[in-house]
PAVEX-380587 format. One record per residue (C-alpha): residue number from 1; residue in one letter; chain; x, y, z. Coordinates in steps of 0.001 Angstrom, whole numbers, padded with zeros to 6 digits. Layout:
<sites>
SITE  martor  fike  marmar        u        v        w
SITE     NUM     A       A        X        Y        Z
...
</sites>
This chain:
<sites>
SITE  martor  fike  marmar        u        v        w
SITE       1     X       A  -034180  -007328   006350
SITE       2     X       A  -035704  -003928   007602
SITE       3     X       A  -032121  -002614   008147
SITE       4     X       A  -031461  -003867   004069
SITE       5     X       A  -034640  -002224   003062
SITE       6     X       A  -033801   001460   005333
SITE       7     X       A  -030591   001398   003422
SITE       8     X       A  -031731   000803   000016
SITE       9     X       A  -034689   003731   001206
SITE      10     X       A  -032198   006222   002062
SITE      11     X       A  -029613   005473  -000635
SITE      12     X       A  -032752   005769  -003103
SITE      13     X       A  -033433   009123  -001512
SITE      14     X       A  -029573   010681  -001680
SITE      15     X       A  -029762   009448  -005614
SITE      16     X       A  -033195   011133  -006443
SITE      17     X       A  -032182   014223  -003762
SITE      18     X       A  -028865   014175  -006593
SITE      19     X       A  -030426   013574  -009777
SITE      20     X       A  -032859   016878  -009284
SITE      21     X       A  -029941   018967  -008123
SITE      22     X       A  -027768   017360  -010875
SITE      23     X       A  -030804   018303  -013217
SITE      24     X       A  -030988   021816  -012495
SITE      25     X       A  -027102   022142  -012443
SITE      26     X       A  -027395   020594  -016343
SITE      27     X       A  -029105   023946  -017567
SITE      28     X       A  -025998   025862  -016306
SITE      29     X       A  -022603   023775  -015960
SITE      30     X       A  -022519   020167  -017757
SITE      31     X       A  -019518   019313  -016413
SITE      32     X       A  -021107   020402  -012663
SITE      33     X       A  -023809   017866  -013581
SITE      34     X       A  -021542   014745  -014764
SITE      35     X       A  -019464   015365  -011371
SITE      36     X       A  -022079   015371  -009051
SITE      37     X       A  -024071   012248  -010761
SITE      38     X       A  -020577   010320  -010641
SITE      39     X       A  -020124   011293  -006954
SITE      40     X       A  -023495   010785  -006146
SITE      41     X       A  -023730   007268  -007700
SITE      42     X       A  -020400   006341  -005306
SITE      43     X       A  -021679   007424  -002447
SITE      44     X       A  -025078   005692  -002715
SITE      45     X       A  -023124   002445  -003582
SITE      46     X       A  -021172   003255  -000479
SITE      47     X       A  -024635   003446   002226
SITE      48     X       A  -026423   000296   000014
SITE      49     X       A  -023358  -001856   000538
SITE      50     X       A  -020012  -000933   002687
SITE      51     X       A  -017717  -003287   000885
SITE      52     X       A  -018914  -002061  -002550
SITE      53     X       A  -017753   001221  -001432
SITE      54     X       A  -014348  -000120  -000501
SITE      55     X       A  -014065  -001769  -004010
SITE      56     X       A  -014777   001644  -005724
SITE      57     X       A  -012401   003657  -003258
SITE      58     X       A  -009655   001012  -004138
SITE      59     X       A  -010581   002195  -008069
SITE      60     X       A  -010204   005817  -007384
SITE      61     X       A  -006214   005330  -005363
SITE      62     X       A  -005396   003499  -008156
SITE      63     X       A  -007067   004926  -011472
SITE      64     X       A  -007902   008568  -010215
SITE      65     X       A  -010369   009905  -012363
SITE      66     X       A  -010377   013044  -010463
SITE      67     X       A  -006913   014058  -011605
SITE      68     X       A  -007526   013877  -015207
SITE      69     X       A  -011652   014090  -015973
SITE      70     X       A  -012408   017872  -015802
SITE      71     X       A  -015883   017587  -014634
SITE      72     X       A  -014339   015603  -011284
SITE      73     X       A  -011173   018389  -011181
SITE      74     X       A  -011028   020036  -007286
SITE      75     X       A  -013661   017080  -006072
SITE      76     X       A  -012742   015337  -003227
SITE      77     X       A  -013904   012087  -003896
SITE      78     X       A  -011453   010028  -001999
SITE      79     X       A  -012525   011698   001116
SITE      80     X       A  -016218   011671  -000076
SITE      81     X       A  -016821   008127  -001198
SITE      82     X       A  -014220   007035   002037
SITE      83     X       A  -016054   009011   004322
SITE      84     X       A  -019602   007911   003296
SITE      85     X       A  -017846   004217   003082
SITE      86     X       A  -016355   004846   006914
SITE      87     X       A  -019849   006250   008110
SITE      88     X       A  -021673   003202   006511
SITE      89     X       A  -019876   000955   008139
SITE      90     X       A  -020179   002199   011415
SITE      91     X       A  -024165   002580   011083
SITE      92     X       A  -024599  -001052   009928
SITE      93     X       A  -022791  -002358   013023
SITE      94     X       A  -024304  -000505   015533
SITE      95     X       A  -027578  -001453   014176
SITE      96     X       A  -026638  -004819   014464
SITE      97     X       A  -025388  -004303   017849
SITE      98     X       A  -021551  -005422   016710
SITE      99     X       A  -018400  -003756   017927
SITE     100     X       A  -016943  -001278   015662
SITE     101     X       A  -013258  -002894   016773
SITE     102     X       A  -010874   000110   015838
SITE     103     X       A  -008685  -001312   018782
SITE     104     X       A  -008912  -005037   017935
SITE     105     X       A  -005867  -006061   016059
SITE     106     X       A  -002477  -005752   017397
SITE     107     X       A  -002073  -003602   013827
SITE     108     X       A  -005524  -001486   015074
SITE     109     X       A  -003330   000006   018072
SITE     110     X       A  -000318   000260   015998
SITE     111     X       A  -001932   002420   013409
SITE     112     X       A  -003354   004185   015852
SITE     113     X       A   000240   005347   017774
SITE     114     X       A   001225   006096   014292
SITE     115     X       A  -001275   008447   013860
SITE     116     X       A  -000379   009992   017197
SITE     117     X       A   003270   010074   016302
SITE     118     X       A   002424   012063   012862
SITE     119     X       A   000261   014567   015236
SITE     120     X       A   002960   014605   017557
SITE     121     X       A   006039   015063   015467
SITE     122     X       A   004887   018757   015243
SITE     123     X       A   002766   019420   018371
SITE     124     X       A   006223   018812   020068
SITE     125     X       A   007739   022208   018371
SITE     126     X       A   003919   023965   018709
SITE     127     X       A   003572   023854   015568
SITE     128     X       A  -000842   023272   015122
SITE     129     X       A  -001167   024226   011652
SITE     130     X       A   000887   021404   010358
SITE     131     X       A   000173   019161   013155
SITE     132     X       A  -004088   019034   011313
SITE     133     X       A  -002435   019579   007752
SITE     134     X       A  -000189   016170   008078
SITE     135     X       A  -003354   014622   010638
SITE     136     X       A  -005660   015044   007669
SITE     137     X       A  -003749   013748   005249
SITE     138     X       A  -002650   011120   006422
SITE     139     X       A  -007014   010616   007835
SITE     140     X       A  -007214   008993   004535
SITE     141     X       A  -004722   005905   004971
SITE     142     X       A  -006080   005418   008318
SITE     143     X       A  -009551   005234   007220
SITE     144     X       A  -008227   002590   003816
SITE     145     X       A  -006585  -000038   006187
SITE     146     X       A  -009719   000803   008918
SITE     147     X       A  -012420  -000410   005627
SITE     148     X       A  -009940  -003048   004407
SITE     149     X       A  -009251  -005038   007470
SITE     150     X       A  -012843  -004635   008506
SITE     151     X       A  -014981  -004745   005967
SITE     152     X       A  -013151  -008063   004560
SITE     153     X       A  -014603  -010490   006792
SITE     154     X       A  -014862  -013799   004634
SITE     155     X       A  -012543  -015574   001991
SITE     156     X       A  -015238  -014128  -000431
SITE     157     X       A  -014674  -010750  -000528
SITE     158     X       A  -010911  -011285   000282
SITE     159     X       A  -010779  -013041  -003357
SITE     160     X       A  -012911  -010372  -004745
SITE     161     X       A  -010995  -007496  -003034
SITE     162     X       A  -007500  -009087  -004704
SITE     163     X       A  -008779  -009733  -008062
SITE     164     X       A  -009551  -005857  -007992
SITE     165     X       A  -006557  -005164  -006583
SITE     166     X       A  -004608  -007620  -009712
SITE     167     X       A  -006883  -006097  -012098
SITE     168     X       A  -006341  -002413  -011526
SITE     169     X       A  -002494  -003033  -011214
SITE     170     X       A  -002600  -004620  -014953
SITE     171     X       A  -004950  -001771  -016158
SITE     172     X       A  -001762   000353  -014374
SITE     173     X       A   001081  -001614  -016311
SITE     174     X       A  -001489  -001652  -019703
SITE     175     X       A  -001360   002311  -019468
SITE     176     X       A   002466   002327  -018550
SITE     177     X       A   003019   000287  -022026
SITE     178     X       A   001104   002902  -023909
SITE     179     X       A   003016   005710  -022231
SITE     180     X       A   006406   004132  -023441
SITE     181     X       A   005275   003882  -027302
SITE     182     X       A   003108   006837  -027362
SITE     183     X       A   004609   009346  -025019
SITE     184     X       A   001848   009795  -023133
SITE     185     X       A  -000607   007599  -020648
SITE     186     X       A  -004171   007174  -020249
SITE     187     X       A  -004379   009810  -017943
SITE     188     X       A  -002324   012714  -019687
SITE     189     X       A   001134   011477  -017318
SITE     190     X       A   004079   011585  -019502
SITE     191     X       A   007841   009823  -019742
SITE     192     X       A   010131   010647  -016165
SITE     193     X       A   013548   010069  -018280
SITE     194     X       A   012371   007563  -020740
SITE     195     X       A   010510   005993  -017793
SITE     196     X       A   007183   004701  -017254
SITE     197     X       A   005293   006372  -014384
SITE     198     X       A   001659   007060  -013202
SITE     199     X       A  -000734   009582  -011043
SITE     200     X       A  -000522   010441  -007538
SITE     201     X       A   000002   007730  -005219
SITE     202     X       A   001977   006104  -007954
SITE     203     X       A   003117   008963  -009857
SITE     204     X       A   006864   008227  -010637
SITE     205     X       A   008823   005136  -011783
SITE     206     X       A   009429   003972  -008844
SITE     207     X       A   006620   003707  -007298
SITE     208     X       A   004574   002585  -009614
SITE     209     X       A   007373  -000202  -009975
SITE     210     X       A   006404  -000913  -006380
SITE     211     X       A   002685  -001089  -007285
SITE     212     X       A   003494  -003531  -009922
SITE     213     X       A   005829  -005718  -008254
SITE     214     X       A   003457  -006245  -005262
SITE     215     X       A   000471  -007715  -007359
SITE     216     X       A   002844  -010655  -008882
SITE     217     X       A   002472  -012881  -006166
SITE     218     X       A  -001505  -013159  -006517
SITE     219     X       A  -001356  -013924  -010315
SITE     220     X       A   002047  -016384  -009377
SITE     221     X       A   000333  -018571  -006885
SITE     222     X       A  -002818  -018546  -008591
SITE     223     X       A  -000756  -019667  -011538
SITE     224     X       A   000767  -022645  -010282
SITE     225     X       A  -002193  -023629  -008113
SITE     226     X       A  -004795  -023685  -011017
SITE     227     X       A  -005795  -026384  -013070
SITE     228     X       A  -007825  -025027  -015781
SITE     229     X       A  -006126  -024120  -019059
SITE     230     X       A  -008299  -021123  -020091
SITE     231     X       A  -007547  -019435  -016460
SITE     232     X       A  -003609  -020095  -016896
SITE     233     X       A  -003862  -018759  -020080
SITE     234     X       A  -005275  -014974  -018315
SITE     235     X       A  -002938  -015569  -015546
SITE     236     X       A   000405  -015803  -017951
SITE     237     X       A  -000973  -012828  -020147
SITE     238     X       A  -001874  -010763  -016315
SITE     239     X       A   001778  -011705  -015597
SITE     240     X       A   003301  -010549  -018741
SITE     241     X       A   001870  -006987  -018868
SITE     242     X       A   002765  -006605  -015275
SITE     243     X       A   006813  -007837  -015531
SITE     244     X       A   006844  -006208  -019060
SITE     245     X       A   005716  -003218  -017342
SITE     246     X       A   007926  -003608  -014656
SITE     247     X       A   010932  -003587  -016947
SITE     248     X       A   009868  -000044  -018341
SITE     249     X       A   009847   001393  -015172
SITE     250     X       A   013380   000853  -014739
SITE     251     X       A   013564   000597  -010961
SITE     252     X       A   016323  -000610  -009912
SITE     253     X       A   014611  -001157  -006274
SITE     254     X       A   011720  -003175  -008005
SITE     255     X       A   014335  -005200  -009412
SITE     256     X       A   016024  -006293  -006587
SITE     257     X       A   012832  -006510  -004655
SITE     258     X       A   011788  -009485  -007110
SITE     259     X       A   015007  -010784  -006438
SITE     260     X       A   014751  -010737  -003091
SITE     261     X       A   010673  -012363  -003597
SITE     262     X       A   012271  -014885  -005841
SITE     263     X       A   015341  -015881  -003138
SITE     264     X       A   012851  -016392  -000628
SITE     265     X       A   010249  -018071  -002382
SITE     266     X       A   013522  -020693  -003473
SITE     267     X       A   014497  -021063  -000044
SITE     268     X       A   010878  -021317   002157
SITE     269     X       A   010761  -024750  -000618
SITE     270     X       A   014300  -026005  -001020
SITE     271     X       A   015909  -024861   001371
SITE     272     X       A   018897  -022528   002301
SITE     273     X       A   022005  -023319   000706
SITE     274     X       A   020005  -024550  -002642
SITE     275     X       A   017587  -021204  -002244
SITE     276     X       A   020357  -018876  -001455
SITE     277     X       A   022272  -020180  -005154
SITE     278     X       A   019240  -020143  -006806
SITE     279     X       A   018035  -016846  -005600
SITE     280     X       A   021756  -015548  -006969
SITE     281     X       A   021319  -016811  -009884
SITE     282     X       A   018038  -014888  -010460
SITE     283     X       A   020202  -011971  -009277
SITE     284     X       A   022473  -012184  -011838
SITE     285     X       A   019922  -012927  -014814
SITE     286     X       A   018347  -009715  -013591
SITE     287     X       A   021376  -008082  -013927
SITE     288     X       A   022601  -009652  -016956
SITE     289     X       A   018591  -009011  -018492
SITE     290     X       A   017308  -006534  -016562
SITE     291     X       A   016717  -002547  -017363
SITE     292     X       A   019512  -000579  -018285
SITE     293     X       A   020232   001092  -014812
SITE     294     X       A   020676  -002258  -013395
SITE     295     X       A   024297  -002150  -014775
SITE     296     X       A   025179   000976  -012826
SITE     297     X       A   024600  -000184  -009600
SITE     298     X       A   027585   000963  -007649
SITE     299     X       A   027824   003426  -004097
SITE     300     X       A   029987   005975  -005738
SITE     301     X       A   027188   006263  -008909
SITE     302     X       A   025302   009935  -009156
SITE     303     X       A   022134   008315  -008182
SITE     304     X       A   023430   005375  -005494
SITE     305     X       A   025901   008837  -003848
SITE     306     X       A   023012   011129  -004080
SITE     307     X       A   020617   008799  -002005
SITE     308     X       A   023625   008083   000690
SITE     309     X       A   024037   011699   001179
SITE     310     X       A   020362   012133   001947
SITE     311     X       A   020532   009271   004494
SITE     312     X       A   023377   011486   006110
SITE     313     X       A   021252   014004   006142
SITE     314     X       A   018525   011904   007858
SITE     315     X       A   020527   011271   010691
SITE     316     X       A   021248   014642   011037
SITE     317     X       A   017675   015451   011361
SITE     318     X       A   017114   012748   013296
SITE     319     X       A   020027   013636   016392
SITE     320     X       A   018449   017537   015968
SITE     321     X       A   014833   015701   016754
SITE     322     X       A   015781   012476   018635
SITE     323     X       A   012391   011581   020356
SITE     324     X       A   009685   013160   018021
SITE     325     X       A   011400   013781   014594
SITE     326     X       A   011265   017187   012582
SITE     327     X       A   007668   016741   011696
SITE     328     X       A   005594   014768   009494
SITE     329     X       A   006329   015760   005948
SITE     330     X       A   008075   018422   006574
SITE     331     X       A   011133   016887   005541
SITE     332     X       A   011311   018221   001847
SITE     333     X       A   009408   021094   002300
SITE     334     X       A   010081   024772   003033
SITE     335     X       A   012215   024004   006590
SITE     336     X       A   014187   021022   005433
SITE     337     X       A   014105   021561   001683
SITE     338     X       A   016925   019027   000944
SITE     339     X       A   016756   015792  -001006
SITE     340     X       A   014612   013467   000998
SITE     341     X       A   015780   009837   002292
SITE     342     X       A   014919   008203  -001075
SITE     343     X       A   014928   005158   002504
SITE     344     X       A   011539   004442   004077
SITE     345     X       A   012821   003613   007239
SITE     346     X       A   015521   006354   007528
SITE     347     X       A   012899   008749   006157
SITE     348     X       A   010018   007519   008823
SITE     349     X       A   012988   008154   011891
SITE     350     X       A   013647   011453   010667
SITE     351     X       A   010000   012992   010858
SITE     352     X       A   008757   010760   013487
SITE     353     X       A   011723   010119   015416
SITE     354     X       A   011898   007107   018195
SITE     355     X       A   008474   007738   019064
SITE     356     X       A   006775   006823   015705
SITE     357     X       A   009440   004926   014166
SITE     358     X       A   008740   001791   016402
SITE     359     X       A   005067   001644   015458
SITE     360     X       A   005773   002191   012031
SITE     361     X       A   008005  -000765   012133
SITE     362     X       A   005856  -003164   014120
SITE     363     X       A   003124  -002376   011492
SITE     364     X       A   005420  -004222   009081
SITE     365     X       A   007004  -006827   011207
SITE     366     X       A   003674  -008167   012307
SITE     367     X       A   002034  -007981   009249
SITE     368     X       A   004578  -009976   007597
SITE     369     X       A   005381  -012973   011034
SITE     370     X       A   001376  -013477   010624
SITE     371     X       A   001357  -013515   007172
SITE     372     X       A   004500  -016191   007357
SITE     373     X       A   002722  -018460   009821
SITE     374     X       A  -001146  -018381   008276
SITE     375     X       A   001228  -019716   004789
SITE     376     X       A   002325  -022411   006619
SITE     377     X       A   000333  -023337   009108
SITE     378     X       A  -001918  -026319   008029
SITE     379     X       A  -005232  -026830   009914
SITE     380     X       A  -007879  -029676   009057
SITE     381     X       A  -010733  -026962   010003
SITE     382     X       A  -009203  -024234   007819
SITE     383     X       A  -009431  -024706   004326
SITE     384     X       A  -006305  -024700   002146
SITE     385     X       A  -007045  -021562   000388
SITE     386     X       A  -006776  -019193   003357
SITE     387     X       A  -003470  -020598   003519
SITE     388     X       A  -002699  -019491   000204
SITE     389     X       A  -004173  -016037   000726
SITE     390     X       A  -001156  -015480   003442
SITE     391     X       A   001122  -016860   001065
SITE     392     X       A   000423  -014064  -001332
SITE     393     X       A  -000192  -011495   000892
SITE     394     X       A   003149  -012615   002426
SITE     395     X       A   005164  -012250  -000469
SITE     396     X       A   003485  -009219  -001389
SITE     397     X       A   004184  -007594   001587
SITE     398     X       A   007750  -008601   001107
SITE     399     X       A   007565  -006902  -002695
SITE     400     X       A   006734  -003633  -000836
SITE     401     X       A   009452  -003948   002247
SITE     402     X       A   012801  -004526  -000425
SITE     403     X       A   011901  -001389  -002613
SITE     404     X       A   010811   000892   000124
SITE     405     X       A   014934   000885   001175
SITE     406     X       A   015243   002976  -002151
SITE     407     X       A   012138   004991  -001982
SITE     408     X       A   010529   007535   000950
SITE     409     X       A   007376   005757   000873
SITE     410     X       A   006620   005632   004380
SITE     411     X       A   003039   007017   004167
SITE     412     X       A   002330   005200   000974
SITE     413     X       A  -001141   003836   000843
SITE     414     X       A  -000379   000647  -000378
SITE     415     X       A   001350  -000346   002198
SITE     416     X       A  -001964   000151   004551
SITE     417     X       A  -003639  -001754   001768
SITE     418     X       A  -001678  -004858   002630
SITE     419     X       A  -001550  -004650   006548
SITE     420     X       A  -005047  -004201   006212
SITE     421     X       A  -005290  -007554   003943
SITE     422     X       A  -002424  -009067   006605
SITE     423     X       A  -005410  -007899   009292
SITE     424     X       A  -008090  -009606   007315
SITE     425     X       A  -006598  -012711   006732
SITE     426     X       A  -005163  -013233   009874
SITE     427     X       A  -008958  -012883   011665
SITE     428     X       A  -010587  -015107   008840
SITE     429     X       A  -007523  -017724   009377
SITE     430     X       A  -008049  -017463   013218
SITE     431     X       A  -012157  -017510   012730
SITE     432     X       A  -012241  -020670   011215
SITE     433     X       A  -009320  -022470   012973
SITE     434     X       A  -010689  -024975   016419
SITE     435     X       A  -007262  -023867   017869
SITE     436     X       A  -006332  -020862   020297
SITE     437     X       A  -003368  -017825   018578
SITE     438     X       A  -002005  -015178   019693
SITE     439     X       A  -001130  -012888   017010
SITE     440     X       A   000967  -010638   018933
SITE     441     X       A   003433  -012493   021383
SITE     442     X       A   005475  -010714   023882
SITE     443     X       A   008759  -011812   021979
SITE     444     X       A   007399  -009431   019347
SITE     445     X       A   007890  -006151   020832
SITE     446     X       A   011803  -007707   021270
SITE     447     X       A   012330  -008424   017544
SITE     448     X       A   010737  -005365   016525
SITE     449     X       A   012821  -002903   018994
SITE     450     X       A   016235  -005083   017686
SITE     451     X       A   014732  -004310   013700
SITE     452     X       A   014486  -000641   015050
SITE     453     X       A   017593  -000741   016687
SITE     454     X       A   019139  -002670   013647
SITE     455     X       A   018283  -000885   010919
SITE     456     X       A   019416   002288   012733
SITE     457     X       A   022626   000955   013425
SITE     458     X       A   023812  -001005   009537
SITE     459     X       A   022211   002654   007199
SITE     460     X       A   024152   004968   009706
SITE     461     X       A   027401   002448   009474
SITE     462     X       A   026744   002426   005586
SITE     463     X       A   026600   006269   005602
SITE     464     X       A   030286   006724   007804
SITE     465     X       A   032116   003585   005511
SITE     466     X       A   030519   005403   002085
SITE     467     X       A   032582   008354   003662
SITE     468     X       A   029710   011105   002823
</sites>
């Protein structure tokens, strides 16, 4: 209670210490004022309550006010309202004598060898500057999954960190839909080629297509698991804007990553040899009804060639930088200006090389095995809900891992956002199970090296039988 009340003290204290300063700002620069009161208010929210402060950082990666509000332009609020977030956190357990845990998940150790394979991808060639420009950058991810799979400690704020999560995807599809009829979006972002697109993290068709299609499994199972009419009836109408939405984008990658949802959803319930027709079928509705590009899929089309030729290109960087890669976003830039991997994976071996690639990849494969086996494991102690939350974060996860083969997404903060829910749910799953897991199993590091080794081996033999 003391704790509660030195928090509410101090955050009471930053406001007022804001408001005056805000005050005396008004009588010279308004829009000074209006920024500080908005960044002020965040970061109080942030010391009062931890997890509110996650909620509102999840609100600025997805609706980012800063980018089009002129009183907020050049503000760092992610790293403002994060940081204060981070800091909170970490002052609330050590008062209550808990363990911060930064090396508690088997994902917690991976993240962190990614980080040190981002730093190291350029302290290999000496290269400092860019070694602490990509290090920051990156900070911000690290310090998202770090609130998200820590700060979600009960089924509670897991359902109120998803229905965010849903809500600010539709408010991102509702936008999208008045782009496509009126040119231009909420936030000033116009048509990419007749395309619907968004801001930053999600700022171009196909990402935001992945942003979209990862959201549908929360509204789908909550769909077909609810009873009450009214809530259906928001559910269908959720699931409508989003799909509709996803249609404008015209991502071809989105569409074949809800293909790929729908085959495996159809085969985890009837089956394989029923799942794998049905899951065709869906394939070729999707082609038959899907966007426009959808028709043109073919290996020698502009787009399809273009995207080959960068994974060729890849490689190339890849055998010049075998062990650490060519540097953390560097690929793109000034030294390696081409076209980048438009490939996730082939992108993340280029700049990280075999060093970070691994980690990268065991992020993923973890994420999703756990995911897989909270969804089906049944437990009389655990109640059946949890098991639901791994089924959507499951299928979810697999709505980000289709698509990212056509995008270079590979520092993409959603997909911290759902290792960090794969994190969360796991622990909460594991908490209030009677029985003993092991979430990492020694047969793990095996399947992830042969994914590593795998996907290495079928995109470069793709790359020599397309004849680039």
């Amino acid at each position: 209670m003391d704790e509660r009340r030195a928090g509410i003290i101090a955050s009471l204290a930053v406001l007022g210490i804001a408001a005056l300063v805000a005050t005396l700002l008004l009588l010279r620069s308004y829009e000074a004022a209006i920024a500080l009161y908005i960044i002020g208010f965040a970061v109080a929210l942030s010391l009062i309550e931890p997890f509110a402060g996650l909620i509102i950082y999840l609100a600025y990666v997805y609706i980012r006010p800063h980018e089009f509000i002129p009183a907020l332009h050049g503000a760092r609020l992610m790293l403002i309202v994060g940081g204060a977030t981070f800091a909170s956190m970490v002052v609330r357990r050590a008062l209550r004598r808990q363990r911060l845990g930064l090396f508690e998940s088997p994902q917690d150790r991976f993240m962190w060898w990614f980080f040190a394979a981002i730093l190291v991808s350029h302290l290999s060639q000496l290269d400092f500057e860019n070694a602490f420009r990509s290090g920051y950058e990156f900070l911000s991810r690290l310090i998202f999954y770090f609130l998200v799979s820590k700060l979600i400690s009960s089924e509670k704020k897991l359902r109120v960190f998803t229905g965010v999560f849903v809500v600010l995807t539709i408010v991102l599809a509702v936008q999208g839909i008045v782009q496509n009829y009126t040119g231009i979006g909420i936030g000033g972002q116009t048509l990419k080629d007749e395309r619907i697109q968004s801001l930053a993290e999600f700022g171009n068709p196909n990402a935001l297509a992945m942003a979209l299609l990862v959201a549908l499994p929360f509204l789908f199972f909550d769909l077909i698991n609810s009873r009450r009419m009214a809530t259906r009836v928001c559910l269908i109408a959720g699931l409508s804007v989003i799909l509709f939405a996803l249609y404008l984008t015209n991502s071809r990658g989105a569409m074949v990553g809800l293909g790929g949802m729908a085959t495996v959803l159809f085969i985890r319930n009837v089956g394989w040899p029923k799942g794998v027709a049905l899951g065709a079928a869906v394939f070729a509705l999707i082609v038959l009804l899907g966007p426009s590009r959808m028709t043109t899929i073919s290996p020698t089309e502009p787009s399809a060639y273009g995207r080959i030729q960068a994974w060729k290109t890849g490689f190339e960087l890849l055998k010049s930088h075998p062990f650490f890669g060519v540097g953390a976003q560097a690929w793109g830039g000034a030294k390696y200006a081409s076209a980048v991997a438009h490939n996730s994976f082939v992108h993340c071996a280029a700049e990280l090389g075999l060093f970070g690639l691994p980690a990268w990849v065991m992020l993923i494969f973890v994420s999703v095995k756990n995911m897989n086996f909270v969804s089906r494991r049944v437990s009389v102690t655990v109640p059946k809900t949890v098991n639901l939350f791994g089924e959507k974060v499951f299928f979810a996860c697999l709505g980000w891992v289709v698509p990212m083969l056509f995008i270079s997404k590979t520092y993409s903060a959603l997909l911290y956002i759902l290792i960090g829910l794969a994190v969360a749910t796991t622990k909460i799953f594991v908490e209030k199970s009677e029985e003993e897991y092991v979430v990492l199993e020694k047969r793990d590091w095996l399947y992830g090296a042969l994914i590593t080794i795998a996907g290495l081996v079928v995109f470069k033999l793709f790359v020599i039988i397309i004849g680039v």
